[in-house]
N, C-alpha and C positions, 0 to 999 in steps of 0.2 A: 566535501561533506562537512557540513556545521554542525558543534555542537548538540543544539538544541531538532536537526532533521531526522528523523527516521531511519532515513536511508539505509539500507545495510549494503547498496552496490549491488545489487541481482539485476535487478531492472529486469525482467521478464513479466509479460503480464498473460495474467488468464484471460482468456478468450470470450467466457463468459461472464465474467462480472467486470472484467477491465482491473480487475485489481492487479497490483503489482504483487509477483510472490515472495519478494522482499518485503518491504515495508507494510505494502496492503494498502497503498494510496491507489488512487488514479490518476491517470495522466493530469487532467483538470486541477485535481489537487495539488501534485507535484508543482504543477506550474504555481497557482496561488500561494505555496508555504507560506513566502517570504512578507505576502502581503496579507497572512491571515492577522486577526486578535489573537491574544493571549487567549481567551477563551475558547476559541473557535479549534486553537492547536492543540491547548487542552482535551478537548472533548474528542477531537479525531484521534489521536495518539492513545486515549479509551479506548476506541474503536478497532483498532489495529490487528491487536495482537488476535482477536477474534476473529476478523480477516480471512488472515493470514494460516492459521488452524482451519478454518473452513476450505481457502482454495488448498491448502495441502494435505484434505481426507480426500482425494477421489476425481479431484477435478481432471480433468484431462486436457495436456497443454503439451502443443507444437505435436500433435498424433500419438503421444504415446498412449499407451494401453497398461 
């Protein structure tokens, strides 16, 4: 884990948006990090923490209830 990744090590992702319930990336992304812009890491890393409060009000992941 770098620095500058997100990552927090969860790796689980929601079923319906694909987000990771860690970071809040997606697979696609995760892959991209290393070759995003400085902007483009910017603006995701905005996006995250929003995410990540979304998939974990209610979502439902691996059948719990």
């Amino acid at each position: 884990m770098r620095k500058d990744d997100p990552c927090t090590g969860v790796c689980r992702f929601d079923g319906r948006t694909g987000w990771c319930l860690g970071c809040g990336r997606t697979v696609p992304e995760i892959r991209a990090w290393r070759k995003l812009t400085p902007f483009r890491r910017t603006a995701l890393v905005r996006e995250l923490p929003r995410r990540v409060s979304q998939v974990g009000e209610g979502t439902l992941v691996d059948g719990e209830s």
